[in-house]
N, C-alpha and C positions, 0 to 999 in steps of 0.2 A: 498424379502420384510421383511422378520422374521428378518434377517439378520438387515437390517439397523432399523427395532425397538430397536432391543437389544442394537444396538452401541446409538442410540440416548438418551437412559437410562442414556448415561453417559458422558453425552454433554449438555453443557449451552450456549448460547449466548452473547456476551461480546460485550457489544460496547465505543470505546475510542472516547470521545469527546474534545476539542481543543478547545482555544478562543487566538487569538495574535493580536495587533492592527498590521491595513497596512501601507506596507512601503514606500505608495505612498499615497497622499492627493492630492484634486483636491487645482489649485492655481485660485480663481476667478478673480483677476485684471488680474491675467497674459494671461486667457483666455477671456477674454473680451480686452485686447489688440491685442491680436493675432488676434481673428476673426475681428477686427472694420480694423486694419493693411491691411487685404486679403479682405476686404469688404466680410464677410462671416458670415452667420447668428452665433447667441452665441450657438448654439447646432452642427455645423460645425466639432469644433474643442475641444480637452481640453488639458490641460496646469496640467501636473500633476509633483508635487514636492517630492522628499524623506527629509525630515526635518530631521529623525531621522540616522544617519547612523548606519549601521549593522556590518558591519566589523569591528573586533577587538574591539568591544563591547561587552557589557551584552544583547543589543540587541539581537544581532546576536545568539548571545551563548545561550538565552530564547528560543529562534526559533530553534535552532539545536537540544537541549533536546525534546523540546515538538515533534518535527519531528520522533527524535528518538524514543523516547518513543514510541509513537503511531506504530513506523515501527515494532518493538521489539514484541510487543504486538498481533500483526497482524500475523505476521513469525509463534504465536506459532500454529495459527490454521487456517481453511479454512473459505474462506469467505461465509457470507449468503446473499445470491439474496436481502435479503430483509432488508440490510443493518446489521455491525456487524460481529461477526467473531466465528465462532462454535469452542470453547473448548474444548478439553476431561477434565475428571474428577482428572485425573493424572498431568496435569499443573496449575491447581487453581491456587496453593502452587507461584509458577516461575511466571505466570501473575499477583498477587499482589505485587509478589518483584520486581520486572522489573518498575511496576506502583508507588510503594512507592520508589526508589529508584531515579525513574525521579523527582519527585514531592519534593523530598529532593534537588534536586541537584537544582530545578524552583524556588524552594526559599531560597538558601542559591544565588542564582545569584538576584532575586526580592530584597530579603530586605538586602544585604550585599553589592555586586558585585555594583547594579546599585547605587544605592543613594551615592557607594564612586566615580563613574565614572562620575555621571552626570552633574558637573559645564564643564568639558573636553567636553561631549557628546553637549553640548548646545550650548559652545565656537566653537568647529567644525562644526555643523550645522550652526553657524550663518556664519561663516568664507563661509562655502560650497554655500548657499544659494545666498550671495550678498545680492543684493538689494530687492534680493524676500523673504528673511527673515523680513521686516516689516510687513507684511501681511499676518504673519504663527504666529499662536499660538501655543506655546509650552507648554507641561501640567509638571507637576511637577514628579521627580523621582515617589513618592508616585502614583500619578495618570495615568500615563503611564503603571508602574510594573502592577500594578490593573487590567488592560489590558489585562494580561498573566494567562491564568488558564489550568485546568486539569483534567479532572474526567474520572470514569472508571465506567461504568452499568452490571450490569450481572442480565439477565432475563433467565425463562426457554427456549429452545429452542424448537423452532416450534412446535405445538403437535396437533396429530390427535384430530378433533371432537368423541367425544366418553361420556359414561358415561350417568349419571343422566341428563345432559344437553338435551336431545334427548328424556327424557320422555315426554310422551304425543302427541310424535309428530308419524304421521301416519307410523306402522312398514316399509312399501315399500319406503316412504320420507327416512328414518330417514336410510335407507342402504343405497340408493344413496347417502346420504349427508358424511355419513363416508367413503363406498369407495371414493368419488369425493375427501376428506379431506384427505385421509391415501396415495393416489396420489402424490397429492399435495405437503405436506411436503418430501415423499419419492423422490419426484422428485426435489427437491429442494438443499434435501442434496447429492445427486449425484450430482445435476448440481455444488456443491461445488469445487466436483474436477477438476473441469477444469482450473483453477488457475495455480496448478501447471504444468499440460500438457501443459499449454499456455507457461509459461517460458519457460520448455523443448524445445518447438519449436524455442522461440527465443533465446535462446544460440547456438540451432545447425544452424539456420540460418545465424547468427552472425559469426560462424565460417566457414560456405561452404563460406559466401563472403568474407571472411579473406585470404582464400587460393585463392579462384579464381582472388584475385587482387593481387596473388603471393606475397604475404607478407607470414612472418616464423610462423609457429605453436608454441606459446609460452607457457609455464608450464602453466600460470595465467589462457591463454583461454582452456585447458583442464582441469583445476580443476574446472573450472563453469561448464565444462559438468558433471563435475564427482559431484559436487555439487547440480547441476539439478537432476541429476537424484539419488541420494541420497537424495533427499526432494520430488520425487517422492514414495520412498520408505517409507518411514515415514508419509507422508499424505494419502499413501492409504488406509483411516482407514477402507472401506469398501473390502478390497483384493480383488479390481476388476481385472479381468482374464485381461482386453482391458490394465488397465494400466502396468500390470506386463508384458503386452508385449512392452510397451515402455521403459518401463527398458532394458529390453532383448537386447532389439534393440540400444537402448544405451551405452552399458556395451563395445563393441568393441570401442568406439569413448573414451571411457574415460579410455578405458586401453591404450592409445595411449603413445608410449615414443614419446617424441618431438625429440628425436636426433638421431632416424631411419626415421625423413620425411626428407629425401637428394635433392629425383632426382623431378619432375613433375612428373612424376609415382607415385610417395610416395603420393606426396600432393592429384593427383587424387584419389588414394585410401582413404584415409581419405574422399573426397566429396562425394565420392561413400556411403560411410558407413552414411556420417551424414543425406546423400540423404535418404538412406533407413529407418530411424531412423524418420526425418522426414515425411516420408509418413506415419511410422506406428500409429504416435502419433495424425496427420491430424486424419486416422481412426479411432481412438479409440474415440477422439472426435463426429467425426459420429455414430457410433455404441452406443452410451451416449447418444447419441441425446443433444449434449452440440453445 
């Protein structure tokens, strides 16, 4: 418990929020023809249109950054149950650049990108739509771009009940309520790690079915183990015993050469290992109580 006070000292909460308009709008005449057509009440059915295309647009490309960004952001740190993503104190620095760096790129595509592609983007949509572009309002470069935002919060993270707060209140109350509270968060940031054990899992799952459908052990799908478990490494900010045995247990599967798996012996041995790999990671989630 001492243990995850100390790490918590140097841990903030960060949460990336997003705003993109959708790239589907409901069509109301076209859904009110549909259902009157199948004699089907107007909540039956819906008629839904892409007016905007995405592809090979600034669309698309607003969407990809803001995606990105957000994934970037997320990779640097473990997630909190209660939405948010626990930081150490050593990546502030890399989470700001990663967030200013997107937000650069959202508006050099906003106000540059889109407004020189837009008469194309409007010309195509009407082209795409047919006759169901009478009946679809299309908003302006300006108004659309608008549409596309970014922002980036950082609050303190989770923090025991304690202190001056609790004066006054009856001493027997006021110990219940910090242990129930010092619980609480402790268990929270543990439950953090399961994130990455979870991938872990489904990498090595990913590859026991690879071989088992006798298909070849490729470089790509051993560097994701070796990747897995190398971001197991690095997120264990709490050096929990359970997860350092899924490493352990990993380290065989990702020292794997692909070009000693020949015979079905070979490939067996590899399902063997990611078997066992797998069940140790299942437990360590149990023993977490994750």
């Amino acid at each position: 418990m001492d243990n995850i006070d100390m790490k918590m000292k140097g841990i903030i909460k960060c949460t990336f929020t997003a705003s993109c308009p959708a790239a589907t709008v409901l069509h109301r005449k076209a859904t009110d023809q549909v259902c009157s057509a199948n004699d089907a009440s107007s909540e039956a059915a819906w008629v839904k249109v892409a007016p905007i295309p995405r592809k090979g647009t600034a669309f698309g490309a607003m969407t990809s950054v803001i995606n990105s960004t957000g994934t970037k952001i997320r990779d640097m740190g473990l997630p909190c149950r209660t939405g948010g993503t626990y930081i150490q104190t050593k990546d502030f620095e890399e989470v700001v650049r990663l967030f200013d760096e997107g937000m650069a790129e959202l508006d050099q595509l906003r106000k540059v990108d889109l407004p020189q592609q837009w008469d194309g983007i409007v010309d195509a949509a009407t082209k795409n739509l047919g006759e169901l572009a009478k009946d679809i309002s299309i908003p302006t470069a300006q108004e659309f771009g608008e549409k596309f935002g970014m922002d980036i919060i950082f609050e303190h993270s989770p923090q025991n009940i304690d202190g001056t707060i609790m004066e006054g209140v009856a001493t027997e109350v006021a110990a219940r309520v910090r242990a129930a509270s010092k619980k609480a968060v402790n268990d929270m940031f543990v439950a953090s790690h399961v994130a990455p054990v979870q991938d872990a899992i489904t990498v090595l799952t990913k590859t026991m079915k690879q071989l088992a459908e006798g298909k070849r052990l490729g470089q790509r799908t051993i560097d994701k183990v070796k990747s897995a478990m190398d971001m197991l490494k690095d997120k264990n900010w709490l050096d929990l015993p359970e997860i350092d045995s899924v490493i352990k247990a990993m380290a065989p599967v990702a020292s794997t050469n692909r070009v000693d798996i020949v015979t079905e012996g070979d490939k067996k041995k590899v399902i063997a290992k990611c078997q066992h790999a797998t069940k140790v990671a299942l437990t360590a989630k149990a023993d977490l109580g994750l």
